[in-house]
N, CA, C and O atoms as a GROMACS GRO file, in nm:
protein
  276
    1UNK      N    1  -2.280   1.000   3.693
    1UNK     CA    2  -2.242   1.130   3.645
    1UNK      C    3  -2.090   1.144   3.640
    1UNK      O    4  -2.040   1.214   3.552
    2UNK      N    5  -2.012   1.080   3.731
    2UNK     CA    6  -1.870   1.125   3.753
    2UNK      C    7  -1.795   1.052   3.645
    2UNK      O    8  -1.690   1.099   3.601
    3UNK      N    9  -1.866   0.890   3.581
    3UNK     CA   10  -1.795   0.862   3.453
    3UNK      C   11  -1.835   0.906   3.318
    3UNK      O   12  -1.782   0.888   3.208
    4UNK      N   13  -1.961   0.979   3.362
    4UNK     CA   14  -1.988   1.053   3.213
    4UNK      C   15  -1.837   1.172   3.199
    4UNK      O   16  -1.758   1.164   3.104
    5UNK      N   17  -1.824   1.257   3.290
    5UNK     CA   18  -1.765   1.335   3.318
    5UNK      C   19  -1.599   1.309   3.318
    5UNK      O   20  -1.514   1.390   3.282
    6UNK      N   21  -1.580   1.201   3.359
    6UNK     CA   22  -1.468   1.117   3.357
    6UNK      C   23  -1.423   1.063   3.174
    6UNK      O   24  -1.304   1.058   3.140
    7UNK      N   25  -1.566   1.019   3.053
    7UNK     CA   26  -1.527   1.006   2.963
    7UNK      C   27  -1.502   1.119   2.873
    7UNK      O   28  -1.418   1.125   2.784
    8UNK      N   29  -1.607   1.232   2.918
    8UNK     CA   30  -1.594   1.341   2.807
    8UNK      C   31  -1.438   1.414   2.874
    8UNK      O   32  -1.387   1.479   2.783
    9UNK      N   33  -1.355   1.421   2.996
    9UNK     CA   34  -1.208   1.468   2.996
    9UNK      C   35  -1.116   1.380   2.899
    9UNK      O   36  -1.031   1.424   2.821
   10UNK      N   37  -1.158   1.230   2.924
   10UNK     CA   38  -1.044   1.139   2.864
   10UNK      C   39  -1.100   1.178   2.675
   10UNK      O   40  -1.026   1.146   2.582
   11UNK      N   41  -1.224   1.241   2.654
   11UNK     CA   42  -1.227   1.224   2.462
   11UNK      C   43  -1.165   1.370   2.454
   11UNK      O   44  -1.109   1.386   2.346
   12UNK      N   45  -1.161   1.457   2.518
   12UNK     CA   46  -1.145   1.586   2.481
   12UNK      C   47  -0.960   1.582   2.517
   12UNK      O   48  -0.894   1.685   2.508
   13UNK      N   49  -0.900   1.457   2.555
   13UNK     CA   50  -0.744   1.501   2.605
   13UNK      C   51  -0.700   1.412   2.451
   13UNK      O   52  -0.606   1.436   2.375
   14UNK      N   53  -0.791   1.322   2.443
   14UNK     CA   54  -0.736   1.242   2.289
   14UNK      C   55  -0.724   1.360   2.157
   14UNK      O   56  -0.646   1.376   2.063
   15UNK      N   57  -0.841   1.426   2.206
   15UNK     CA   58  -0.898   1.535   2.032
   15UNK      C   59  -0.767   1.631   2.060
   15UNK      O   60  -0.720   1.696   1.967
   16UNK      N   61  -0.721   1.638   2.165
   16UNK     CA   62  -0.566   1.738   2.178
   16UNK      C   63  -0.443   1.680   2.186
   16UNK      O   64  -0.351   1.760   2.205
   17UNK      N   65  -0.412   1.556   2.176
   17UNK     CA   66  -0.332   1.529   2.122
   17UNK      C   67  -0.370   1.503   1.988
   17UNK      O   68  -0.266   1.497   1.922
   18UNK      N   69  -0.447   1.489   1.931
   18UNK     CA   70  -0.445   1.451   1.814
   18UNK      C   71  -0.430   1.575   1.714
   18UNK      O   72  -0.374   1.578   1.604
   19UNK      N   73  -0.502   1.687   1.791
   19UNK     CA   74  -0.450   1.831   1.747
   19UNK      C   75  -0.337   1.898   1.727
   19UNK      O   76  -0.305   1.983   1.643
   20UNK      N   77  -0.272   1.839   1.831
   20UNK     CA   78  -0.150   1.896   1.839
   20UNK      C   79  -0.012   1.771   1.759
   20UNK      O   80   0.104   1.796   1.729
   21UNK      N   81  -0.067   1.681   1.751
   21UNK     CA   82   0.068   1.602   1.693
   21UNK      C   83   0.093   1.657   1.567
   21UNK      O   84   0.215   1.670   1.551
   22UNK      N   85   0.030   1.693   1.474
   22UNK     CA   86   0.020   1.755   1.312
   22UNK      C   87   0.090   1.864   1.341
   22UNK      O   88   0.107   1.926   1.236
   23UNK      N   89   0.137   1.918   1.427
   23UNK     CA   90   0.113   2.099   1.442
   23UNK      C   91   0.245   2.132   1.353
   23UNK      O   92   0.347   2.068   1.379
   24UNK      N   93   0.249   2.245   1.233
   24UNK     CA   94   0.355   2.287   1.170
   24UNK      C   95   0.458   2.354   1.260
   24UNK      O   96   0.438   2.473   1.284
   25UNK      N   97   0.571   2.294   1.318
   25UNK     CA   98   0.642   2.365   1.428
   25UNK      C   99   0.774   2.443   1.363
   25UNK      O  100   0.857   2.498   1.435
   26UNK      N  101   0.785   2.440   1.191
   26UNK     CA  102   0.895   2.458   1.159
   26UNK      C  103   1.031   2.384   1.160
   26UNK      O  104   1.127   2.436   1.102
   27UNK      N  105   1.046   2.248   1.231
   27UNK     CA  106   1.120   2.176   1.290
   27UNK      C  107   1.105   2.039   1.202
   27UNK      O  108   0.994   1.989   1.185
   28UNK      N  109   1.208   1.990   1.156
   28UNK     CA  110   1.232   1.858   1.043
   28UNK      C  111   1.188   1.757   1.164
   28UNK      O  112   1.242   1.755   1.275
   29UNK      N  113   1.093   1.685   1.128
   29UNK     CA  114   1.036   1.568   1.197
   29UNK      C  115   1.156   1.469   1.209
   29UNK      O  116   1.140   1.364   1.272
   30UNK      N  117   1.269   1.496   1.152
   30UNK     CA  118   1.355   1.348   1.164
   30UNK      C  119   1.479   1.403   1.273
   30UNK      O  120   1.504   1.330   1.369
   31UNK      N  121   1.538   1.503   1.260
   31UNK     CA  122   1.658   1.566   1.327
   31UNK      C  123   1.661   1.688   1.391
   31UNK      O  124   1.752   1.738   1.457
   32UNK      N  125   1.521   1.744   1.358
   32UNK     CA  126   1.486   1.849   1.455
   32UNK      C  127   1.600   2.036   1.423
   32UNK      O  128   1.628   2.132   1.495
   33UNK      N  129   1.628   1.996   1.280
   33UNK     CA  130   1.640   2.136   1.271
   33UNK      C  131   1.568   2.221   1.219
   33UNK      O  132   1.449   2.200   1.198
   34UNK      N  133   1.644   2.364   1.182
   34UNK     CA  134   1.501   2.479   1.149
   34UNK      C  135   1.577   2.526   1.069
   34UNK      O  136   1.567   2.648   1.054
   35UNK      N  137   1.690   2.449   0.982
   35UNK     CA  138   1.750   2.546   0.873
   35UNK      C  139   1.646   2.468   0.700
   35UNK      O  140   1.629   2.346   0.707
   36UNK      N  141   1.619   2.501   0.639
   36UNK     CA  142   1.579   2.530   0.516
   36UNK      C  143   1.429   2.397   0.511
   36UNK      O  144   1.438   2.315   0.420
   37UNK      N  145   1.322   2.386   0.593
   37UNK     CA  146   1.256   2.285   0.631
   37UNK      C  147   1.123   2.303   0.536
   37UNK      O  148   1.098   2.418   0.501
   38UNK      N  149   1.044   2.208   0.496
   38UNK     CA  150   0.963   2.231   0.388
   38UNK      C  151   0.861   2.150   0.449
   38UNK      O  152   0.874   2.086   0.554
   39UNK      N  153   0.766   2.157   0.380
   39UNK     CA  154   0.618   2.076   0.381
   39UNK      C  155   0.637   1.943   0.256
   39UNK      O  156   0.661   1.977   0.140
   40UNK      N  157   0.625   1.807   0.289
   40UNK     CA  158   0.582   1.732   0.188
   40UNK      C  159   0.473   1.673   0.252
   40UNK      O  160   0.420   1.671   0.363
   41UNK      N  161   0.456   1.618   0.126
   41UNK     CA  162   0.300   1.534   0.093
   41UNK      C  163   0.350   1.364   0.098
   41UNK      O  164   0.460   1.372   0.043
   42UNK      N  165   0.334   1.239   0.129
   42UNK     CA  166   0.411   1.126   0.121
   42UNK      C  167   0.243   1.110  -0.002
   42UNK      O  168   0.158   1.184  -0.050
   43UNK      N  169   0.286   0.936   0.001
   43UNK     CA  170   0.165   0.886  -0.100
   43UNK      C  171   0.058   0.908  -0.008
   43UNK      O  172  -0.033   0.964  -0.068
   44UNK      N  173   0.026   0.885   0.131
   44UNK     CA  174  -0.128   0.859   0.161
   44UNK      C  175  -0.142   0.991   0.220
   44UNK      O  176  -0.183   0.999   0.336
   45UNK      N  177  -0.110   1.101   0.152
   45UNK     CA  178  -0.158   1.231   0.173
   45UNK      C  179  -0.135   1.251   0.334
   45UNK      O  180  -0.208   1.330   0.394
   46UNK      N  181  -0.082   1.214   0.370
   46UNK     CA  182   0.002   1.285   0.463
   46UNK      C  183   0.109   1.367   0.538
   46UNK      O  184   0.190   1.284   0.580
   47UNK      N  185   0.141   1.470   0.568
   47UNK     CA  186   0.227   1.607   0.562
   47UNK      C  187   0.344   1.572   0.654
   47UNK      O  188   0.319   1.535   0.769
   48UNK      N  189   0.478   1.580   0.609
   48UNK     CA  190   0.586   1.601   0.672
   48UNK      C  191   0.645   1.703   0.681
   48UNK      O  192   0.631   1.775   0.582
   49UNK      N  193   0.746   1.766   0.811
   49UNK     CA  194   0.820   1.895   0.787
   49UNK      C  195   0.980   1.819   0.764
   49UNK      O  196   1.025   1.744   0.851
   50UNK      N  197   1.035   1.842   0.672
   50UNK     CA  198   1.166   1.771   0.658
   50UNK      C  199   1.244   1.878   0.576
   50UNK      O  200   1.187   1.947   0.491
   51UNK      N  201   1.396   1.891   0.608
   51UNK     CA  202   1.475   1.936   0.563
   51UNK      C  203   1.505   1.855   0.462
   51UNK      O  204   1.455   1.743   0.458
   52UNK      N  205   1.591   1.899   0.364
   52UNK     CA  206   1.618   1.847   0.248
   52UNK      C  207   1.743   1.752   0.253
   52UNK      O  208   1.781   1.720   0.140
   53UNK      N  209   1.812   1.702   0.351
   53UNK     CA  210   1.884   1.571   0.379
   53UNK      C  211   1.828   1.508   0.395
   53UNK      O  212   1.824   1.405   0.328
   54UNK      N  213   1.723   1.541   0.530
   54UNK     CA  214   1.631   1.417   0.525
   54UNK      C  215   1.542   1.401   0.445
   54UNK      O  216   1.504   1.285   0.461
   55UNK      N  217   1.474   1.456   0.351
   55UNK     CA  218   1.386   1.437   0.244
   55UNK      C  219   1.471   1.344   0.165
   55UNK      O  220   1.420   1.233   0.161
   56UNK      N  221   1.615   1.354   0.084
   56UNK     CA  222   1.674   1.318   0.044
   56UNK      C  223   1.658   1.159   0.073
   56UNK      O  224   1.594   1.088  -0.004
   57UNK      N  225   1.745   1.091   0.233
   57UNK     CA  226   1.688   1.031   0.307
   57UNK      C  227   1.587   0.900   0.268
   57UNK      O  228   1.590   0.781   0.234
   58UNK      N  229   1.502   1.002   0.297
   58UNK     CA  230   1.329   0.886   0.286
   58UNK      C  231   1.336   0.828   0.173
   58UNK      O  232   1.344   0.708   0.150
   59UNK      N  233   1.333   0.983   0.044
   59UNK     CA  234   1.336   0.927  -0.091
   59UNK      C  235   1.431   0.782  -0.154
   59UNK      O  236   1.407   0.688  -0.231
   60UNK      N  237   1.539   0.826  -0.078
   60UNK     CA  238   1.605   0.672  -0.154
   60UNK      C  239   1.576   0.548  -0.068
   60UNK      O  240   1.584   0.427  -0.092
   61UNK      N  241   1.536   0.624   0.050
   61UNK     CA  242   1.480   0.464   0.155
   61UNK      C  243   1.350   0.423   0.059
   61UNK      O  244   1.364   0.322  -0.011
   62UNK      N  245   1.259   0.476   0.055
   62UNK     CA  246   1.161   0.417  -0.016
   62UNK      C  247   1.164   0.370  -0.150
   62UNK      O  248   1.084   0.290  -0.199
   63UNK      N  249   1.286   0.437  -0.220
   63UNK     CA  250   1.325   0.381  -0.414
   63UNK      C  251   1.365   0.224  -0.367
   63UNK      O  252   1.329   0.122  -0.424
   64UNK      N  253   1.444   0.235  -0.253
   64UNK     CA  254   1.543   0.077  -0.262
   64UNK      C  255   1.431   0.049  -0.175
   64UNK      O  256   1.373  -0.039  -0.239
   65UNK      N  257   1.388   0.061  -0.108
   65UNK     CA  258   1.278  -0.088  -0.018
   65UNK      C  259   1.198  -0.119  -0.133
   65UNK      O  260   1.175  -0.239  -0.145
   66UNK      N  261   1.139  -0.028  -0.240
   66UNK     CA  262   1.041  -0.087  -0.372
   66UNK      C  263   1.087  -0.185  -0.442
   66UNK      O  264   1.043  -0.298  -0.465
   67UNK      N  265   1.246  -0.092  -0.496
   67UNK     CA  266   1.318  -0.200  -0.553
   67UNK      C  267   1.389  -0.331  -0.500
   67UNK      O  268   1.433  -0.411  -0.582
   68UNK      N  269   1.404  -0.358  -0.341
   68UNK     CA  270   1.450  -0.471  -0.319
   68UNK      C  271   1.369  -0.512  -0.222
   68UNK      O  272   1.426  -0.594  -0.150
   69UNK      N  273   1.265  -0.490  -0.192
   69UNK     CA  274   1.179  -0.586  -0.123
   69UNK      C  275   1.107  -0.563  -0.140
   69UNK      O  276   1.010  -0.625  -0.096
   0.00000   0.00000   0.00000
């Protein structure tokens, strides 16, 4: 009984972090500010909060890694 009890704490602490890592905090995932921060979409449909330097940023990191490697 105590590792049934023991697995359903350890699945229910995973389903909350996993809840909480996505969470819209307003805050640019790269530098952590809260001035002008947006929602994108990347290719595999996944959501970033990024200010627009760092959006800037990614975008040409990912043009030149296509184009040179």
């Amino acid at each position: 009984m105590k590792k049934f009890l023991s697995l359903i704490l350890a699945a229910m602490a995973v389903c909350s972090v996993f809840a909480f890592a996505g969470c819209k905090d307003n805050k640019c995932d790269d530098c952590n500010t809260t001035e002008n921060v947006k929602v994108y979409t990347d290719s595999k449909d996944k959501e970033h909060e990024l200010c627009p330097s760092c959006y800037a940023k990614r975008v040409t990191d990912g043009l030149l890694g296509g184009l040179l490697g």
